[in-house]
C-alpha positions in Angstrom: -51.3 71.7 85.9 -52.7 75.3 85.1 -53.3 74.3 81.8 -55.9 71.2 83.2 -57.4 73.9 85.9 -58.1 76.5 83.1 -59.9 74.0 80.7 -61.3 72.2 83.6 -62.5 76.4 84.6 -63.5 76.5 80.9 -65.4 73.6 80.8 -67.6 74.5 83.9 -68.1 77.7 82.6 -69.1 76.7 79.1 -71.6 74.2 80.7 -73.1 76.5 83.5 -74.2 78.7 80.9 -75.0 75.7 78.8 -77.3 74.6 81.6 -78.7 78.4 82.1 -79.7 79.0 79.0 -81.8 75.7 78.9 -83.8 76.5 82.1 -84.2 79.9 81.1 -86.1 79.4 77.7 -87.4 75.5 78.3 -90.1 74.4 80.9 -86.8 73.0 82.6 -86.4 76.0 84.1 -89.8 75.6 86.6 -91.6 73.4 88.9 -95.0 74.1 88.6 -96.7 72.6 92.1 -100.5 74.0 91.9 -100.2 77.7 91.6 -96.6 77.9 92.3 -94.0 78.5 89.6 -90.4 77.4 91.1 -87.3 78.5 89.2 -84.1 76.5 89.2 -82.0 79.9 87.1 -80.3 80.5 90.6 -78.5 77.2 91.2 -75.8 77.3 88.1 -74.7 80.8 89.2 -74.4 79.2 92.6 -72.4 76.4 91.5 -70.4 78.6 89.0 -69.3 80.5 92.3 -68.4 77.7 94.4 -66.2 76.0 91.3 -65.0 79.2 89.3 -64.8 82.3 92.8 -66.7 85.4 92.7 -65.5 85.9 89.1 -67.0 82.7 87.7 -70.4 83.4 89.9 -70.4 87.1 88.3 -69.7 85.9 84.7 -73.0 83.3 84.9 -75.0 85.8 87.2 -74.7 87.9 84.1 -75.8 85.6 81.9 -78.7 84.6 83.6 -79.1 88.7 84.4 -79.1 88.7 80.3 -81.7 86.5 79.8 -83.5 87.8 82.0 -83.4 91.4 80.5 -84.3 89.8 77.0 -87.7 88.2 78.3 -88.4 91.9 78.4 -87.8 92.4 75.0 -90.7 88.8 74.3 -93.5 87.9 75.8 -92.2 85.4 78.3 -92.6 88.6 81.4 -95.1 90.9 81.4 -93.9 92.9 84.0 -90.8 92.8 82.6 -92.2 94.0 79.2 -93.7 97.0 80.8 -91.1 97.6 82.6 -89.1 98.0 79.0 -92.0 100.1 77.7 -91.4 102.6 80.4 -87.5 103.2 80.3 -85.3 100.7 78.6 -81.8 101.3 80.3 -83.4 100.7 83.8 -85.1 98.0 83.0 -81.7 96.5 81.4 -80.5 97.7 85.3 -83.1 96.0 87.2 -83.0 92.7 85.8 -79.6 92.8 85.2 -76.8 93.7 87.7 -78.7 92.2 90.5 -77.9 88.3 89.2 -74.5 89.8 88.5 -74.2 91.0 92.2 -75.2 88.3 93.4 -72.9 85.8 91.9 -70.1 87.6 92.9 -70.9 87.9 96.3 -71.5 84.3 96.1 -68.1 83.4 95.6 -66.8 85.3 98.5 -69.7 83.8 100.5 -68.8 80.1 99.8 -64.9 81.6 100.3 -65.9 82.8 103.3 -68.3 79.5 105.0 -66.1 77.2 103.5 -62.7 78.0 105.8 -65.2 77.7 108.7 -66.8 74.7 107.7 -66.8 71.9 105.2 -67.6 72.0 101.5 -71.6 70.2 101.7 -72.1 73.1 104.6 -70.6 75.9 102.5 -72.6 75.1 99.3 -75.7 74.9 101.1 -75.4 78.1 102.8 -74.2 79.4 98.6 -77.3 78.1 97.3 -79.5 79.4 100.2 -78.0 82.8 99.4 -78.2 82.5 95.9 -81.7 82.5 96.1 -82.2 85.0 98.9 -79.7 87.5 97.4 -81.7 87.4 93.8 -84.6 88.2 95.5 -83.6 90.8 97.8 -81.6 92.7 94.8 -83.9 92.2 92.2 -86.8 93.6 94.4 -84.9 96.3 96.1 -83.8 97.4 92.4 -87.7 97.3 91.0 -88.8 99.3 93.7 -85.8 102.0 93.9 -86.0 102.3 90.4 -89.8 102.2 89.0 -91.5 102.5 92.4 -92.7 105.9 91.6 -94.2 104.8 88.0 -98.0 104.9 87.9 -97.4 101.0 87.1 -95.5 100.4 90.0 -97.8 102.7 92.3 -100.8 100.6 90.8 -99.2 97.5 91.8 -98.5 98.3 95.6 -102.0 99.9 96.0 -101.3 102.2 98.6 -99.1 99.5 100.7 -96.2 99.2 102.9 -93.1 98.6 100.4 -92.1 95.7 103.3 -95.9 94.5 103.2 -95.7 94.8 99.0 -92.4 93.4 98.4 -93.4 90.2 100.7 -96.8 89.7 99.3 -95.3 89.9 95.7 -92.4 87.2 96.1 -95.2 85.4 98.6 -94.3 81.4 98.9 -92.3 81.3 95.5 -89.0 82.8 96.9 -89.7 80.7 100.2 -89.6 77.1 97.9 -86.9 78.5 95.3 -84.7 79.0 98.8 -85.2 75.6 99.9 -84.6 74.1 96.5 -81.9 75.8 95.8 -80.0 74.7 99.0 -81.0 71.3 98.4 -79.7 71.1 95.3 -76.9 73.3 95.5 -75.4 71.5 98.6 -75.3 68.1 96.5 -74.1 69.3 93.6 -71.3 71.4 95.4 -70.4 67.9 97.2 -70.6 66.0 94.3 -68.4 68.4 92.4 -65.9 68.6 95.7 -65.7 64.7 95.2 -64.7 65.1 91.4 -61.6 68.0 92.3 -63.8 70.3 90.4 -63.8 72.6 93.6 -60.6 74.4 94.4 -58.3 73.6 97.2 -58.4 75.9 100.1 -55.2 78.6 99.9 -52.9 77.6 102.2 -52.5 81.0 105.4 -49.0 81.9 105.2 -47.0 82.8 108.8 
């Protein structure tokens, strides 16, 4: 039985990242509606964290935190290219342990919702965080960390970080929220259907 669960683990795993890495570097990866680019990279962390616990969400929030830190290193960001130019080590930071964060606190989260609730409820609330969490640590780390660079000062323009930080994400974060608890709600179903999702620990006395 523990031999089935860790290749059924391994297989998830190998396929979450699998699936990362595709949105990450293909136009898979966005929904382009008008102006608006929508990105999908949050939803395998949050499904990694409702199959695999906080230490499956961490392992693909690090992944997608590492291709993330490599668009630096290409063309694919410019913000996050002169973000590298300025210090390279907090630009690794910034884009990176913030995904890892937040897939390990989304496997507590769905831990947490899920013995209060039922599984469709607890992965929507997962993928709702998922992309609210990335948003929140990503910008909180851009701002603590380069928001006294002249780049970052040109950027805000003299405004309130709160005022800044909302106009920057603007309607993006807004949509990637609602997609990913969409999307993350049926998958997390679906995959409760198929016994990919882990039984509930039993509360002893």
């Amino acid at each position: 039985m523990n031999t089935t669960n860790n290749t059924s683990k391994l297989v998830i795993l190998g396929l979450m990242t699998g699936i990362l890495l595709l949105i990450a570097y293909t136009p898979l990866g966005y929904l382009n509606i008008g102006p608006l680019a929508i990105t999908f990279n949050v939803i395998p962390v949050a499904i990694a964290a409702i199959t695999l616990g906080p230490a499956g969400g961490a392992a693909i929030g690090a992944v997608f935190g590492m291709t993330s830190f490599l668009q630096c290193i290409g063309i694919s960001s410019a913000m996050g290219a002169m973000l590298f130019s300025i210090n390279p080590f907090l630009a690794f930071v910034q884009r990176f342990v913030p995904r890892m964060l937040d897939g390990l606190l989304l496997g507590y989260i769905f831990q947490f919702v899920r013995r209060r609730t039922d599984v469709y409820m607890a992965s929507l609330v997962t993928g709702f965080c998922s992309a609210f969490l990335n948003t929140v640590f990503f910008m909180t780390a851009l701002v603590v960390l380069f928001g006294n660079t002249e780049y970052m000062q040109g950027l805000i323009g003299g405004k309130n970080i709160i005022l800044f930080v909302c106009g920057f994400v603007g309607i993006n974060a807004v949509c990637e929220m609602v997609s990913s608890t969409i999307l993350t709600g049926a998958v997390g179903a679906a995959l409760y259907r198929a016994k990919f999702v882990p039984a509930l620990e039993k509360s002893r006395g």
